[in-house]
C-alpha positions as CSV (number, residue, x, y, z in Angstrom):
1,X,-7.4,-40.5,-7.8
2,X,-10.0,-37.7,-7.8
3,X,-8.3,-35.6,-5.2
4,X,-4.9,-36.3,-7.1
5,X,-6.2,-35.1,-10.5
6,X,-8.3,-31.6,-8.7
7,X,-5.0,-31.0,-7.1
8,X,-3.4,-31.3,-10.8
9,X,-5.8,-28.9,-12.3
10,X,-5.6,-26.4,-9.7
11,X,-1.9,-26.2,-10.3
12,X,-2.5,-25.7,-14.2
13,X,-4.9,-22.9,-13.0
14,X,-2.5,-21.2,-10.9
15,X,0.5,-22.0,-13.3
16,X,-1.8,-19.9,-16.1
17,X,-2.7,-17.7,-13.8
18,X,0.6,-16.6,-12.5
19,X,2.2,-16.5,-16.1
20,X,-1.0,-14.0,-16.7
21,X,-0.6,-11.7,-14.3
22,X,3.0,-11.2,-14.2
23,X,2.8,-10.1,-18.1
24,X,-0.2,-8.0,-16.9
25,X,1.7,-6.4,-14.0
26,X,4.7,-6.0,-16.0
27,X,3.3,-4.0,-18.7
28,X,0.9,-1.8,-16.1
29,X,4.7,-0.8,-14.9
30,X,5.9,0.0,-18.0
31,X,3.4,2.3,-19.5
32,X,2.5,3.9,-15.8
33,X,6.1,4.7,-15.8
34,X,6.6,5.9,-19.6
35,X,3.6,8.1,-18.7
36,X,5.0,9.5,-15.2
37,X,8.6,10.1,-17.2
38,X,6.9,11.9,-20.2
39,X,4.8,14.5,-17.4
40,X,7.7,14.9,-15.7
41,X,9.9,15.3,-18.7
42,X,7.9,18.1,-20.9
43,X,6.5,21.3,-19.4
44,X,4.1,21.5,-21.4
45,X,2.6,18.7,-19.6
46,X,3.5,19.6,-16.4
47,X,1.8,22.6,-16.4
48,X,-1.9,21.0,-16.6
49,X,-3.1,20.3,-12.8
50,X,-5.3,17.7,-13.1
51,X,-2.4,15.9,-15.1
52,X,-0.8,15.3,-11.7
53,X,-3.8,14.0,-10.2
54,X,-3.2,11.2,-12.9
55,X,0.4,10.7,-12.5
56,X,-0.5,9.6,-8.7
57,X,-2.5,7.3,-10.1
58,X,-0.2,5.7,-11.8
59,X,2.6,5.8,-9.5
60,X,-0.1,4.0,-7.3
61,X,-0.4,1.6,-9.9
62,X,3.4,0.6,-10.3
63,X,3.4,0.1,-6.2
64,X,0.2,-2.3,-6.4
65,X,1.9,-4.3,-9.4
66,X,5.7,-4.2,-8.1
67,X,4.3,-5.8,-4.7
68,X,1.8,-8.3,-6.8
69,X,4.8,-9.7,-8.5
70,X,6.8,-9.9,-5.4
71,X,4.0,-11.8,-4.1
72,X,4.0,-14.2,-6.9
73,X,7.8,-14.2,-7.2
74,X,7.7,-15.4,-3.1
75,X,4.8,-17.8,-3.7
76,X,6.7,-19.4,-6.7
77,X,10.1,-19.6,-5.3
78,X,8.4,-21.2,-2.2
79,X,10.4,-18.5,0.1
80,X,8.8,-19.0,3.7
81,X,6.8,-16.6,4.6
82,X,6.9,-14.7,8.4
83,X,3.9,-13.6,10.0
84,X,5.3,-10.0,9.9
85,X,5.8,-10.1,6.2
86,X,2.2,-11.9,5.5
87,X,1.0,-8.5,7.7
88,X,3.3,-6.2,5.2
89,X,3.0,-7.5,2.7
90,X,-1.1,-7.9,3.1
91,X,-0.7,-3.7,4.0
92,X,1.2,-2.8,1.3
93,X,-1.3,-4.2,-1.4
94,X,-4.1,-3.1,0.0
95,X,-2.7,0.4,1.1
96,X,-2.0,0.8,-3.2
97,X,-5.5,-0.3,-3.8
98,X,-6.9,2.2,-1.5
99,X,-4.3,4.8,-3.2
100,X,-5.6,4.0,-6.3
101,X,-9.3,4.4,-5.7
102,X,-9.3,7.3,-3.0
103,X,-7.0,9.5,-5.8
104,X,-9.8,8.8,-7.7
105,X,-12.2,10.0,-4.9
106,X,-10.0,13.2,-4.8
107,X,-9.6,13.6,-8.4
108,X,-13.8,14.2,-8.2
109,X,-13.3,16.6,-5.3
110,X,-11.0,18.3,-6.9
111,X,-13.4,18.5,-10.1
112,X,-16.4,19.6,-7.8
113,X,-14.7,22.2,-6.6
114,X,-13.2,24.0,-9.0
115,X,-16.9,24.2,-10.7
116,X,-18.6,25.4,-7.6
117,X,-16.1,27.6,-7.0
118,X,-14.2,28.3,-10.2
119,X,-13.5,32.4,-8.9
120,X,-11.0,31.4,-5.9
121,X,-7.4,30.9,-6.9
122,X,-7.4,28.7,-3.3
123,X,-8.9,25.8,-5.9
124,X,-6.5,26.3,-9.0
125,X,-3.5,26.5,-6.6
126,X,-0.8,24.0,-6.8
127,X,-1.3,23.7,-2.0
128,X,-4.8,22.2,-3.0
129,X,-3.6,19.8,-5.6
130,X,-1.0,18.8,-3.5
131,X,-3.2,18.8,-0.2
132,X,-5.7,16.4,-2.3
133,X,-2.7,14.0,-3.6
134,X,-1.6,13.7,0.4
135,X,-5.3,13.1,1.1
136,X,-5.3,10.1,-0.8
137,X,-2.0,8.7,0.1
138,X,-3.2,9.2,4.0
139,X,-6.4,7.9,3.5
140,X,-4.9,4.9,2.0
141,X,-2.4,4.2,4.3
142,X,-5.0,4.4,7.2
143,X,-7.9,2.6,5.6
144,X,-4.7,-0.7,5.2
145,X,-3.3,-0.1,8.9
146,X,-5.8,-3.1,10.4
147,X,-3.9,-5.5,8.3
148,X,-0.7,-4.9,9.3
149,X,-1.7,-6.7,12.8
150,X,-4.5,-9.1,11.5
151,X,-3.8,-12.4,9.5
152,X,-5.4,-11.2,6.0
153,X,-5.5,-13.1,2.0
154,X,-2.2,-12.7,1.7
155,X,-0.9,-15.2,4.2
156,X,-0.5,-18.7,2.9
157,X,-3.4,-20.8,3.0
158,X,-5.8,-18.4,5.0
159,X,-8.6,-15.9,4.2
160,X,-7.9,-13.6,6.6
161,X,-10.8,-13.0,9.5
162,X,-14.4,-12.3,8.9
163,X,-14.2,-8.8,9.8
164,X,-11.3,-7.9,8.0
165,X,-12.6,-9.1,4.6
166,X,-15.7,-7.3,5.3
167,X,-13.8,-3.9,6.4
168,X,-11.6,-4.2,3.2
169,X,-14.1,-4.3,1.0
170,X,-16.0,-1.5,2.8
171,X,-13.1,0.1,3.0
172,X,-11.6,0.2,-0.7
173,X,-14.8,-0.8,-2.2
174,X,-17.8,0.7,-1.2
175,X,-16.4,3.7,0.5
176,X,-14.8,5.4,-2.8
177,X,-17.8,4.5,-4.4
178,X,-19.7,6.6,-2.5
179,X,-17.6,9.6,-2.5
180,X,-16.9,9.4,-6.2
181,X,-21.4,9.2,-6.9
182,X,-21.4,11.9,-4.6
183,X,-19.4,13.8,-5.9
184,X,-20.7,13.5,-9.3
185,X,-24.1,14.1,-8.2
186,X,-23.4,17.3,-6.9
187,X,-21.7,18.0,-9.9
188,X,-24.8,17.3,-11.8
189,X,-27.3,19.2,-9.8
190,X,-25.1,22.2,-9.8
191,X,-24.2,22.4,-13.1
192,X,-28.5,21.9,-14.1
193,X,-29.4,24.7,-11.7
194,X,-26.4,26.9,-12.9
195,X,-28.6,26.7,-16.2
196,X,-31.9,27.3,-15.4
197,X,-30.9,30.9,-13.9
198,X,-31.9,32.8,-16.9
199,X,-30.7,36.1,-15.5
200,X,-27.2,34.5,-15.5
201,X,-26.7,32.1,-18.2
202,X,-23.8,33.3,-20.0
203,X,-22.3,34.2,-16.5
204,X,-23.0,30.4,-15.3
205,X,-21.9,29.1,-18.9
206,X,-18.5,31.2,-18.0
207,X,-18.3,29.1,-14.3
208,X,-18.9,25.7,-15.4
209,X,-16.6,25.9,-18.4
210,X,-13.3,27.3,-16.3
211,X,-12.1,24.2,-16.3
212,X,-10.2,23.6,-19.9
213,X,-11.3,21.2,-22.3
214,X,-8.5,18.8,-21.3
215,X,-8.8,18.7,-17.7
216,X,-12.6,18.2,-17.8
217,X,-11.6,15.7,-20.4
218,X,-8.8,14.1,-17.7
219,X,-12.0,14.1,-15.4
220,X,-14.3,12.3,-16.9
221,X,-11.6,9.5,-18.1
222,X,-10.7,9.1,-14.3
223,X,-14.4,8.6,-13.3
224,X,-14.6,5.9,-16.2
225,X,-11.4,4.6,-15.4
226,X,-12.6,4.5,-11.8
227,X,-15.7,2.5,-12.9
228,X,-14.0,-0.1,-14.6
229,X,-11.3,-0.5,-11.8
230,X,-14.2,-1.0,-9.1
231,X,-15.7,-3.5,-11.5
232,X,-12.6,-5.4,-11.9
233,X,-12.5,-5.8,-8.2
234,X,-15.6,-6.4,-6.7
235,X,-16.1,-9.8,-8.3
236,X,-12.9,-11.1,-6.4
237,X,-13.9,-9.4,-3.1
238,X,-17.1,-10.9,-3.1
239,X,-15.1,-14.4,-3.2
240,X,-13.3,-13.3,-0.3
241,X,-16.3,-12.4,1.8
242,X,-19.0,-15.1,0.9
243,X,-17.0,-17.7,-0.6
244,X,-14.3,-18.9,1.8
245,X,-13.5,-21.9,4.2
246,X,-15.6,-24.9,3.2
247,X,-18.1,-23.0,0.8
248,X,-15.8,-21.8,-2.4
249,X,-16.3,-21.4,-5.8
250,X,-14.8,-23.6,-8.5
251,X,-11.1,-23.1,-10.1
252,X,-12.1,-21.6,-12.9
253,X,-14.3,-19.2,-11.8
254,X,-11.5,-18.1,-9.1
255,X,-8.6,-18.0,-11.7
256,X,-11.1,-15.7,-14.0
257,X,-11.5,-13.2,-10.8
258,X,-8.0,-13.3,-9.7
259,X,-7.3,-11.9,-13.2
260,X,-10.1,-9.4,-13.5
261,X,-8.2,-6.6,-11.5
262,X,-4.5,-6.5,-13.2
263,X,-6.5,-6.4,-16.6
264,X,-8.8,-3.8,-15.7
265,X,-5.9,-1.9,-13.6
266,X,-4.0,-2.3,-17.3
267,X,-7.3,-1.1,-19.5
268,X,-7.4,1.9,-17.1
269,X,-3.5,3.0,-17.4
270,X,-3.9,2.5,-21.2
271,X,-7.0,4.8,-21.5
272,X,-5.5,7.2,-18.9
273,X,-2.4,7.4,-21.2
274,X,-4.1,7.1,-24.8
275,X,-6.6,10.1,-23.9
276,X,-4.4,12.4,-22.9
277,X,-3.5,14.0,-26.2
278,X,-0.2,15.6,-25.3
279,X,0.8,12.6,-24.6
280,X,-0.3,10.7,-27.3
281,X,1.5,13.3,-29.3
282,X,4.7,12.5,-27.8
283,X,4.2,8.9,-28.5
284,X,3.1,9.4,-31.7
285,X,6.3,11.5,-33.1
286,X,8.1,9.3,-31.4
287,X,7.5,6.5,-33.5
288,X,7.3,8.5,-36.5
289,X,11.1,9.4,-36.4
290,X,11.7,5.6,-35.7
């Protein structure tokens, strides 16, 4: 009778959870895509850099939620699942993910550059914007490429091996991390010995401020959205690691980090969109003539 009424409540959990997430991942579509149509629409926008370093972002986003609510659309329909589409389909969400936080990563090169070096056009060109957006969509196809031939979380009723859960979350967690801190530490201890060279200050002043107010102001909303995308994951990839098989945490507690990422993911498309003034220009006189 116990086992009966668990089994009942973990179905009302996943029922709640499901409903959750596909409104979630619905609207992360919509607004990524509203975003990526206004850039692409107004040259105004188009002609900030950085602003592209966002719309990959975004466009990452809309792959990670169109696959998310295919997987729930499968698991719901109860469509029998292949081992080469459990592979895929385990691939495809985890190469976004890795999309996501690796154009992060190179959104900070990006930014560290072109303070150290804000007198060579090599860094303001549109071949190194580019060459960073391919970075990240190689990097994040590569860092996925073991789960196309390993069982992983996506396939029905298994956690995937060990070692795979513990490279994922090296791999999309911990890694970007460490680029990003890097990054931003460098950052900081330029920009602090830039100002203590007094023969030079209004020289150094000049260099650290060639970046306009917007795109610095695009920078520092990626590294917060960044922050509060790692965040959002690391509670559910710590489930996958040290609470599988036999030893797993209750219902509840699952359902809450199962939602985590698609909110955060939304809360970080929403900021992205809302800081960008532009933008929020555009949306603005748009609902003024309506």
């Amino acid at each position: 009778m116990e086992n009966i009424t668990d089994l009942n409540i973990n179905d009302v959990n996943n029922n709640i959870t499901d409903i959750i997430q596909i409104f979630l991942f619905t609207f992360i579509i919509i607004v990524s895509n509203i975003y990526i149509i206004l850039v692409l629409s107004k040259r105004t926008l188009r002609s900030a850099k950085f602003t592209w370093l966002t719309v990959n972002v975004c466009f990452a986003s809309v792959i990670f939620a169109i696959m998310q609510l295919l997987s729930i659309g499968i698991r719901l329909n109860n469509i029998p699942e292949t081992l080469i589409s459990c592979h895929s389909k385990g691939f495809i969400i985890d190469m976004s993910t890795c999309h996501i936080m690796y154009s992060h990563c190179t959104s900070s090169l990006c930014r560290l550059f072109s303070i150290k070096y804000p007198h060579k056009p090599f860094f303001k060109s549109s071949r190194w914007l580019l060459i960073n957006i391919g970075m990240s969509w190689f990097i994040g196809i590569f860092m996925a490429l073991p789960l196309l031939f390993f069982d992983n979380f996506t396939c029905s009723g298994n956690y995937g091996k060990r070692f795979l859960q513990i490279y994922t979350s090296f791999s999309t967690i911990l890694i970007p991390v460490v680029i990003v801190a890097l990054c931003n530490i460098a950052i900081f201890r330029y920009v602090r010995q830039s100002t203590k060279r007094i023969r030079s200050i209004s020289e150094n002043q000049t260099n650290t401020n060639q970046l306009s107010h917007r795109d610095r102001r695009l920078c520092n909303i990626m590294l917060l959205t960044f922050c509060v995308f790692v965040m959002g994951w690391i509670p559910l990839f710590t489930e996958l690691v040290f609470f599988n098989g036999g030893n797993r945490l209750n219902s509840r507690l699952t359902t809450t980090f199962q939602i985590l990422p698609p909110i955060c993911l939304l809360a970080d498309v929403i900021v992205i969109v809302y800081s960008d003034q532009p933008v929020r220009n555009v949306f603005l006189n748009v609902f003024k003539r309506h």
